[in-house]
PDB file of N, CA, C and O in Angstrom:
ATOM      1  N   UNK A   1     130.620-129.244  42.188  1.00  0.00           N
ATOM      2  CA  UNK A   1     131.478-130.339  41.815  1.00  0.00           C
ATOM      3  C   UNK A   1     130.811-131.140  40.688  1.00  0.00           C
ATOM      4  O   UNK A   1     129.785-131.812  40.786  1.00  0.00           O
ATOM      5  N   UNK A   2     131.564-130.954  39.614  1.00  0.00           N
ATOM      6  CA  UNK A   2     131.066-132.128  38.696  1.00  0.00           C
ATOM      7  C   UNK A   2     131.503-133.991  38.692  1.00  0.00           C
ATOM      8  O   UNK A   2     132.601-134.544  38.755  1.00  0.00           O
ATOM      9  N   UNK A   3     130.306-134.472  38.605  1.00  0.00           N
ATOM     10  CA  UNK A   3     130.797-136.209  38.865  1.00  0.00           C
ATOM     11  C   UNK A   3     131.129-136.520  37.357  1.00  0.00           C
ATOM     12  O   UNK A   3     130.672-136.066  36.308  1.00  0.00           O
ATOM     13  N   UNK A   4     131.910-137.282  37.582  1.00  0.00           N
ATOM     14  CA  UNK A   4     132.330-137.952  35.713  1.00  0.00           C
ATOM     15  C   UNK A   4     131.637-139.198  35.648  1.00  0.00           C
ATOM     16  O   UNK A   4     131.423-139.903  36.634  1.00  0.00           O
ATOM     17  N   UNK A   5     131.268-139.480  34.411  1.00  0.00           N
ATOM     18  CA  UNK A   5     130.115-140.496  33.960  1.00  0.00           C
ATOM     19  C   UNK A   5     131.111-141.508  34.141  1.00  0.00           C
ATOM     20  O   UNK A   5     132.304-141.505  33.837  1.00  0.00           O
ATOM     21  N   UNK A   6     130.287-142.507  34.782  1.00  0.00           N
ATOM     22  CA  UNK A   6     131.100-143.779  35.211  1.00  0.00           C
ATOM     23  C   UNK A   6     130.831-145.017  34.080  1.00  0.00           C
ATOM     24  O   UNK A   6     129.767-145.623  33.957  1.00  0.00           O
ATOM     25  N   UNK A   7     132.159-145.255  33.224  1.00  0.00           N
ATOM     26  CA  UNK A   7     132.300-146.136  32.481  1.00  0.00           C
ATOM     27  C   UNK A   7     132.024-147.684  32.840  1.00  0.00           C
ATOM     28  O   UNK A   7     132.912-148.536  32.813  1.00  0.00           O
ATOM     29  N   UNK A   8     131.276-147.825  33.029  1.00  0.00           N
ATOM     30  CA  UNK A   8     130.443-149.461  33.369  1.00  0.00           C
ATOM     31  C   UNK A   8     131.394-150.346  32.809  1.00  0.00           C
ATOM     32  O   UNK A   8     131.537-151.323  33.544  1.00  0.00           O
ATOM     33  N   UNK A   9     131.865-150.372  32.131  1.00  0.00           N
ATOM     34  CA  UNK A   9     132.934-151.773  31.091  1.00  0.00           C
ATOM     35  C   UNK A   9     134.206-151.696  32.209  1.00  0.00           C
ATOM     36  O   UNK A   9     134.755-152.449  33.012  1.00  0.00           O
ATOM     37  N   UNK A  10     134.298-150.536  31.819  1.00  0.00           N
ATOM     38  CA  UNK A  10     135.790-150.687  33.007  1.00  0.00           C
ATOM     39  C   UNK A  10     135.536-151.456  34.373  1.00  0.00           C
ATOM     40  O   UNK A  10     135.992-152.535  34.750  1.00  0.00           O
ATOM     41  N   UNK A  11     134.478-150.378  35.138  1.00  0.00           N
ATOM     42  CA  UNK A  11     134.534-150.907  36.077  1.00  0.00           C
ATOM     43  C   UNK A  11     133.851-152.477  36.654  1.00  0.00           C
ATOM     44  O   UNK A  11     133.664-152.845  37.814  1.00  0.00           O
ATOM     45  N   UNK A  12     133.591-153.166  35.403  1.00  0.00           N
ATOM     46  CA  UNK A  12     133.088-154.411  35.378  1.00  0.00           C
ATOM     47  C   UNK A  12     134.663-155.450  35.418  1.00  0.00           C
ATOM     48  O   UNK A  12     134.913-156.524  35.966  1.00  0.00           O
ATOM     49  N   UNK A  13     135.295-154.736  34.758  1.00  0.00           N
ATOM     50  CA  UNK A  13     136.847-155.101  34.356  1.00  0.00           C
ATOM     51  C   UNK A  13     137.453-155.564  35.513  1.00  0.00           C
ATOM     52  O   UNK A  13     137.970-156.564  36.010  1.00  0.00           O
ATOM     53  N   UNK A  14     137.101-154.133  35.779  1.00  0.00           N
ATOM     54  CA  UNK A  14     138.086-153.663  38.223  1.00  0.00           C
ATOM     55  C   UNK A  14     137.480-154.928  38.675  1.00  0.00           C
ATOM     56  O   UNK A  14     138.199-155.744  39.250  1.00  0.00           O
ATOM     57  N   UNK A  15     136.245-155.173  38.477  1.00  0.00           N
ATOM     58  CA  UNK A  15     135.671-156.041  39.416  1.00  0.00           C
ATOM     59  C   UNK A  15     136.269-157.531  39.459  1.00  0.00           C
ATOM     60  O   UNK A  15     136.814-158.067  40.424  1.00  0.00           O
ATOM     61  N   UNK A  16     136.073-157.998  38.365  1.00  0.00           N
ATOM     62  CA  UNK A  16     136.678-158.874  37.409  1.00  0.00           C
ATOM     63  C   UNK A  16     138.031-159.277  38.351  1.00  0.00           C
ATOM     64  O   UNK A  16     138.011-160.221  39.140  1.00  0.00           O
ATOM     65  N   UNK A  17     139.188-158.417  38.139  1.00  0.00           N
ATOM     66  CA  UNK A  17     140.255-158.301  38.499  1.00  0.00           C
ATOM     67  C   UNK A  17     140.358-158.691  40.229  1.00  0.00           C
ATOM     68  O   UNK A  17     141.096-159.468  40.834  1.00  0.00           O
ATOM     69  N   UNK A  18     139.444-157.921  40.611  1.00  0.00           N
ATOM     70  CA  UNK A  18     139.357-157.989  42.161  1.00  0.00           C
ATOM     71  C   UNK A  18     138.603-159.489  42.636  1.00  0.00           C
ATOM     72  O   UNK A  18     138.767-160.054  43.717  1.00  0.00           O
ATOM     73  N   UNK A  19     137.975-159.819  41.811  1.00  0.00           N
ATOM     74  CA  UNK A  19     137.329-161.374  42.269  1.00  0.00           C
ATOM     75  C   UNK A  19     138.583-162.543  42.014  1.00  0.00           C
ATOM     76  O   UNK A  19     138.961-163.449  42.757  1.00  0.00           O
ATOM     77  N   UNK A  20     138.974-162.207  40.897  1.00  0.00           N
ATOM     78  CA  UNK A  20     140.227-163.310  40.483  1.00  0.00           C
ATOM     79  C   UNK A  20     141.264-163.141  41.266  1.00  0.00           C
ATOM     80  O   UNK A  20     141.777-164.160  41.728  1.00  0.00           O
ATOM     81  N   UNK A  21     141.811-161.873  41.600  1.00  0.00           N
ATOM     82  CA  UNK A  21     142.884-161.618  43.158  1.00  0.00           C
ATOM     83  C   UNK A  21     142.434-162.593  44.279  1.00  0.00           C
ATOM     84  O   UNK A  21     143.302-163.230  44.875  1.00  0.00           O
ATOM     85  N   UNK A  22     141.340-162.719  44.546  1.00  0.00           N
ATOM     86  CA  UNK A  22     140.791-163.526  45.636  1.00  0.00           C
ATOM     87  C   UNK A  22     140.994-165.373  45.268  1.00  0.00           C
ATOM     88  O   UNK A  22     140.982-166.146  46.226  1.00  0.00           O
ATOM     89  N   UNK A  23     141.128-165.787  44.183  1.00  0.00           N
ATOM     90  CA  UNK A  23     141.068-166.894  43.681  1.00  0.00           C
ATOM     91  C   UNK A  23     142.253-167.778  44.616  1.00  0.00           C
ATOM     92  O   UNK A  23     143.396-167.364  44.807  1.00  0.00           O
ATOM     93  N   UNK A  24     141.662-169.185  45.187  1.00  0.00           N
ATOM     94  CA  UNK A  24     140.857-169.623  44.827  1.00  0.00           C
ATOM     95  C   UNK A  24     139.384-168.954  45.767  1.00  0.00           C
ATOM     96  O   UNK A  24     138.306-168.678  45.239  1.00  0.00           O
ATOM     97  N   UNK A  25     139.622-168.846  46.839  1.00  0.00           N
ATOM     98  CA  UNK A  25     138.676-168.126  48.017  1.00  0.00           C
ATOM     99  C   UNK A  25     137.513-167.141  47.273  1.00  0.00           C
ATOM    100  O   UNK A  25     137.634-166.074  46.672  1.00  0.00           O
ATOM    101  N   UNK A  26     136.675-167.738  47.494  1.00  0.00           N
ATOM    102  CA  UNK A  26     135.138-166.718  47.324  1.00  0.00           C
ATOM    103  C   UNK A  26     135.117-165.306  47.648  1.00  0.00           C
ATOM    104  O   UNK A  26     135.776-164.962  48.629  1.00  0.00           O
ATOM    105  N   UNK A  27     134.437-164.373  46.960  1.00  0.00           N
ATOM    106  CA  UNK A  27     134.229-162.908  47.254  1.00  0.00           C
ATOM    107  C   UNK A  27     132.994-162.432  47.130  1.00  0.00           C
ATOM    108  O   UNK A  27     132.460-162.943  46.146  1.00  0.00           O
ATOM    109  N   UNK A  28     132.174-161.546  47.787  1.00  0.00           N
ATOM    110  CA  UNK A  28     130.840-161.388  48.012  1.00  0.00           C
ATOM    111  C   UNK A  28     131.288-159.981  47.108  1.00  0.00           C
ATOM    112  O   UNK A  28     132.353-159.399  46.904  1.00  0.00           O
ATOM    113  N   UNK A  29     129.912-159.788  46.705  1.00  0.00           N
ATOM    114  CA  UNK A  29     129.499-158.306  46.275  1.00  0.00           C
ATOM    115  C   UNK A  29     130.251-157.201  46.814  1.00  0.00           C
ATOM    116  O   UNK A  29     131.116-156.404  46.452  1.00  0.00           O
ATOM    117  N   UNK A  30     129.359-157.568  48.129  1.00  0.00           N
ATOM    118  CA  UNK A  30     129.702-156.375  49.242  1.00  0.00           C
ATOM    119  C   UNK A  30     131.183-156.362  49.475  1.00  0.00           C
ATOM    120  O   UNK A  30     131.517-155.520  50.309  1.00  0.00           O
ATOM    121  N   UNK A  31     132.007-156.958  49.042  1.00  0.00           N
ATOM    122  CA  UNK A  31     133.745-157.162  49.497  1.00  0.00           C
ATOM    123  C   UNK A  31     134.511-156.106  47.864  1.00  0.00           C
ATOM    124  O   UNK A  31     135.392-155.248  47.917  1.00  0.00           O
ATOM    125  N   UNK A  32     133.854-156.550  46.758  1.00  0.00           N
ATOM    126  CA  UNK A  32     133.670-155.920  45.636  1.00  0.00           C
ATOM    127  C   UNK A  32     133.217-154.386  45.684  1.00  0.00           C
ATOM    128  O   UNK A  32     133.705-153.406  45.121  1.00  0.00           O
ATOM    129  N   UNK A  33     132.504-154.464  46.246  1.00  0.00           N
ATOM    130  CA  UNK A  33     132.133-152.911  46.624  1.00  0.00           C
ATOM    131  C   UNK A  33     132.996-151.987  47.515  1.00  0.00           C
ATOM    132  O   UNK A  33     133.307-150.828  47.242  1.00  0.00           O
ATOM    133  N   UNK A  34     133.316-152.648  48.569  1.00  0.00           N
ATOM    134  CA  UNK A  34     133.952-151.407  49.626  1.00  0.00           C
ATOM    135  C   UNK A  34     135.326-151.492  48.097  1.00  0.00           C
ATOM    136  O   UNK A  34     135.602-150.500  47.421  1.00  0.00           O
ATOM    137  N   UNK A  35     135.869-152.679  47.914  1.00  0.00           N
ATOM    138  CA  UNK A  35     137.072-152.455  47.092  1.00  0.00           C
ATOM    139  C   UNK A  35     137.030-151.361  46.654  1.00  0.00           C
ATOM    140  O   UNK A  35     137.578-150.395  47.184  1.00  0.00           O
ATOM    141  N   UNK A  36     136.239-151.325  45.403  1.00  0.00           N
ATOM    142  CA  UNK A  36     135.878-150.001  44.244  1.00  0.00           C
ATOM    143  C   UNK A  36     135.770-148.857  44.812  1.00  0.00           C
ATOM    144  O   UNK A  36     136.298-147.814  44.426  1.00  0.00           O
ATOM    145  N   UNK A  37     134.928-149.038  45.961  1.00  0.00           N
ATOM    146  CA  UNK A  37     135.216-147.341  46.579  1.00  0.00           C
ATOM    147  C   UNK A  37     136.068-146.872  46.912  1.00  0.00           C
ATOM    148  O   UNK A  37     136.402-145.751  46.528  1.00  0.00           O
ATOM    149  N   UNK A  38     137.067-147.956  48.203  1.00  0.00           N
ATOM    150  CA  UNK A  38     138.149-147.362  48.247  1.00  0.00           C
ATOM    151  C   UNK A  38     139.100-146.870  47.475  1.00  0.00           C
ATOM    152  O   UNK A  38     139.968-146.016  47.656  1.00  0.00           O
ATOM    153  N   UNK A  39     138.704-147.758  46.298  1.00  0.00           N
ATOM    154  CA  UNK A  39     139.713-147.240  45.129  1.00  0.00           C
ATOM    155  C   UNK A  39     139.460-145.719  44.445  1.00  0.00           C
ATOM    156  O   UNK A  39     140.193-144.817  44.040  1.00  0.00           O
ATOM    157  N   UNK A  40     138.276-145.905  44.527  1.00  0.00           N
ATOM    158  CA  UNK A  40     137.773-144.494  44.226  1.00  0.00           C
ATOM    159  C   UNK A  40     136.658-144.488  42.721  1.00  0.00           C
ATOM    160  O   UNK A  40     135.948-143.555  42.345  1.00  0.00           O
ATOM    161  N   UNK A  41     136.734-145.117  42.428  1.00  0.00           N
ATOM    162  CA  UNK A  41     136.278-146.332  41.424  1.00  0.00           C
ATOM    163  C   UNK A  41     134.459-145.599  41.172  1.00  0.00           C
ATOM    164  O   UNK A  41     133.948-144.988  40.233  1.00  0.00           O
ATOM    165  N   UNK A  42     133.935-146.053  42.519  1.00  0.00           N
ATOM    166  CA  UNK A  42     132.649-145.745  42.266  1.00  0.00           C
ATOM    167  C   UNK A  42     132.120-145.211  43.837  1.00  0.00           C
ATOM    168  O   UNK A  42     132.676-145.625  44.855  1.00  0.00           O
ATOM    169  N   UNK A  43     130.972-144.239  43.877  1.00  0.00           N
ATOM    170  CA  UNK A  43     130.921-143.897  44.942  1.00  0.00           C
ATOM    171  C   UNK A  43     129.829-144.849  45.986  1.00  0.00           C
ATOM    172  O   UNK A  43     128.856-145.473  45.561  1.00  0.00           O
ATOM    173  N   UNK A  44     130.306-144.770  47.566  1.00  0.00           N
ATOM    174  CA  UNK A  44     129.864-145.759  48.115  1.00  0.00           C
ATOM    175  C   UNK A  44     128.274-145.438  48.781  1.00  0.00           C
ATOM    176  O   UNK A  44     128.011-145.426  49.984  1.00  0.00           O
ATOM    177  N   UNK A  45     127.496-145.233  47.867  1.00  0.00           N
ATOM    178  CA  UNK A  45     125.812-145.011  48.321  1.00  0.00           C
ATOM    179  C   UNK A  45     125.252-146.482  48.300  1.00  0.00           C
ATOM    180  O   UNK A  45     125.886-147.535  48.239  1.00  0.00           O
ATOM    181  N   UNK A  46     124.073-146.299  48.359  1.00  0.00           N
ATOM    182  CA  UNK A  46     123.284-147.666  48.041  1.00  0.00           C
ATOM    183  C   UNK A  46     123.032-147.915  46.820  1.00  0.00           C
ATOM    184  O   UNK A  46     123.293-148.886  46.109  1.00  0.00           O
ATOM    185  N   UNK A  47     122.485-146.923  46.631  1.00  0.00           N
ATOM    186  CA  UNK A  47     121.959-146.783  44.969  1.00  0.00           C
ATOM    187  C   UNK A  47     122.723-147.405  44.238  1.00  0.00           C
ATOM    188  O   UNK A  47     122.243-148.320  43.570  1.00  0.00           O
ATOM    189  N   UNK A  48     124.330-147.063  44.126  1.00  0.00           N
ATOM    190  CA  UNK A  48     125.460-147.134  43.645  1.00  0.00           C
ATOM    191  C   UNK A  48     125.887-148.836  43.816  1.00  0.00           C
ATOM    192  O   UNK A  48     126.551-149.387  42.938  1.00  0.00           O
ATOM    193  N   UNK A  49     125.407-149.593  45.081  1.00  0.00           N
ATOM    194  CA  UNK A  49     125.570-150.589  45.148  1.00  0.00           C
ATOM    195  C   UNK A  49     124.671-151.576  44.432  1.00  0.00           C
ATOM    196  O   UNK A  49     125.034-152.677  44.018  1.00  0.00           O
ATOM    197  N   UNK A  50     123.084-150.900  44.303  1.00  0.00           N
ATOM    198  CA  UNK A  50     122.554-151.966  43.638  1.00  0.00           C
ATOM    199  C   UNK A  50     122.605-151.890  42.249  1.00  0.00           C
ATOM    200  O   UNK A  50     122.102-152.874  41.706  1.00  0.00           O
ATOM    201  N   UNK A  51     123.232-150.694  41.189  1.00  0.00           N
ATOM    202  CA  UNK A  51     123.710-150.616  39.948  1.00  0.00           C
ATOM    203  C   UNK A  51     124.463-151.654  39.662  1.00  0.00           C
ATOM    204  O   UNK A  51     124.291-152.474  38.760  1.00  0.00           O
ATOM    205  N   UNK A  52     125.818-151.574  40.927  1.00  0.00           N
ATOM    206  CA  UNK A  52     126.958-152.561  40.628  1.00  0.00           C
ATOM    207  C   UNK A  52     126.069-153.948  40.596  1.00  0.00           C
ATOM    208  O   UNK A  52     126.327-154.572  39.566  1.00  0.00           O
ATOM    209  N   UNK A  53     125.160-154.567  41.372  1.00  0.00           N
ATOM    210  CA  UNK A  53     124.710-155.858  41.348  1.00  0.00           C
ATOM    211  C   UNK A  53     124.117-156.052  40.224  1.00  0.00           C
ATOM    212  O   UNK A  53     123.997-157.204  39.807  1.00  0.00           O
ATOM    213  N   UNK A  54     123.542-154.784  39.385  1.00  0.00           N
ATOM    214  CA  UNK A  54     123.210-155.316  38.191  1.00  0.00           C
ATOM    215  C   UNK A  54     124.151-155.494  36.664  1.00  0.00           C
ATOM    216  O   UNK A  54     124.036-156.205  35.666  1.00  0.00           O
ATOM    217  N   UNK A  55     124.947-154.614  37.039  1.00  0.00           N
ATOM    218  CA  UNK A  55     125.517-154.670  36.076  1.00  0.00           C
ATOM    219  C   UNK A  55     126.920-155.945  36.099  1.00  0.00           C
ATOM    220  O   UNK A  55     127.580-156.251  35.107  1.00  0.00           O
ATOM    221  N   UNK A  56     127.092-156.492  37.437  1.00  0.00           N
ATOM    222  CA  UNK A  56     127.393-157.538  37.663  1.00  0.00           C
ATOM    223  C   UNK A  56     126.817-158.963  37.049  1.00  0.00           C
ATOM    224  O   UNK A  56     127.449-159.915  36.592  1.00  0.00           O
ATOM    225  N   UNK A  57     125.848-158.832  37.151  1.00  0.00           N
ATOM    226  CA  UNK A  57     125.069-159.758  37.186  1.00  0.00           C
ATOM    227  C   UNK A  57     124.726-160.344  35.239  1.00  0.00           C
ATOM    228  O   UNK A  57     124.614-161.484  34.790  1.00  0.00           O
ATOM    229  N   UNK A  58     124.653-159.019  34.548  1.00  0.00           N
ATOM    230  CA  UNK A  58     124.724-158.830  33.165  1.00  0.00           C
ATOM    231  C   UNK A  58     125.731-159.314  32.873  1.00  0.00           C
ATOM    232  O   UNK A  58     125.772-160.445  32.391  1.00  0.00           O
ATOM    233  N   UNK A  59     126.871-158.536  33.104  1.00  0.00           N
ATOM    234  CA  UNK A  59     128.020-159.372  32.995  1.00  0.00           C
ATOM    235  C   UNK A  59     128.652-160.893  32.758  1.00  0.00           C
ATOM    236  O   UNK A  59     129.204-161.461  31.816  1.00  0.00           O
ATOM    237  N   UNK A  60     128.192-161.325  34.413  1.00  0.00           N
ATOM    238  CA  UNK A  60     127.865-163.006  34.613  1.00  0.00           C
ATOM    239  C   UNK A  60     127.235-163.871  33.168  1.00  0.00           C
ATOM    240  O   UNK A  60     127.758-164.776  32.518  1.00  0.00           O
ATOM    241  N   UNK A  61     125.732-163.085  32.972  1.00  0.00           N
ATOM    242  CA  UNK A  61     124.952-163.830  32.094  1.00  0.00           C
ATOM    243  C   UNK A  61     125.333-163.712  30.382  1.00  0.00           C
ATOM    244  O   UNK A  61     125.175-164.596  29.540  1.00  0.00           O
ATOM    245  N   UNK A  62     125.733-162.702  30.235  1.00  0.00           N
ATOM    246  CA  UNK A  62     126.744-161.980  28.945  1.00  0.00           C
ATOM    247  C   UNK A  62     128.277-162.882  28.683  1.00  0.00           C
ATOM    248  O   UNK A  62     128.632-162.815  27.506  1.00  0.00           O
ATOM    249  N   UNK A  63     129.264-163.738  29.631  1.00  0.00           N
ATOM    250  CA  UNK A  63     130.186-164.467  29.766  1.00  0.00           C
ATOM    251  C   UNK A  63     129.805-165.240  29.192  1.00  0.00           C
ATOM    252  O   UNK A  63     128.724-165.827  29.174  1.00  0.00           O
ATOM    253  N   UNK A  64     131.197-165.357  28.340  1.00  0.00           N
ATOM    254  CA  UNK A  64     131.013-167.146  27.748  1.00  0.00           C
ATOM    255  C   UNK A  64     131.061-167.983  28.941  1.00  0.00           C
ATOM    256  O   UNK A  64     131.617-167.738  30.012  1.00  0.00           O
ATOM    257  N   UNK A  65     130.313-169.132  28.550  1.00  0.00           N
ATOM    258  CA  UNK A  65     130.112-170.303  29.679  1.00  0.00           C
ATOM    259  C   UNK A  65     131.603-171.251  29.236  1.00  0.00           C
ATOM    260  O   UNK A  65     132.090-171.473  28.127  1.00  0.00           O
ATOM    261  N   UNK A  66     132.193-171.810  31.085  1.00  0.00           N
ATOM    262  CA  UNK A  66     133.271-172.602  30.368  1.00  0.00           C
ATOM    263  C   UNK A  66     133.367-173.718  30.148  1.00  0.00           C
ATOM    264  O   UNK A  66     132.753-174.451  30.923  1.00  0.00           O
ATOM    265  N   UNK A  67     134.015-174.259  29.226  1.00  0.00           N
ATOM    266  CA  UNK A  67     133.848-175.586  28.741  1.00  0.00           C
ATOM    267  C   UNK A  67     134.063-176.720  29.409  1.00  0.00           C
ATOM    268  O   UNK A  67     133.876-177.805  28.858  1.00  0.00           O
TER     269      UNK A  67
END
């Protein structure tokens, strides 16, 4: 089985999308995560989870700050 290279932008996007669905109510990582998997999005290892926290996290610090 070949895995397809997982486009990081997008799925920063999904995430994005899935935190603001929750608005105003708070969303943890880990709520972000099962999401994406179920979606199919990204696969649900560990490894896989602490990528997403970083590339989360880049994200965060990469955002314009709001005014």
């Amino acid at each position: 089985m070949v895995r397809e290279r997982i486009r990081w932008p997008l799925v920063v996007e999904r995430a994005r999308q899935i935190v603001d669905g929750y608005a105003p109510l708070k969303v943890t990582l880990r709520q972000v995560m099962y999401r994406l998997a179920a979606e199919g999005v990204l696969p649900h290892t560990p490894p896989m989870y602490r990528r997403l926290s970083s590339q989360l996290a880049q994200a965060r610090r990469e955002a314009p700050s709001p005014i």
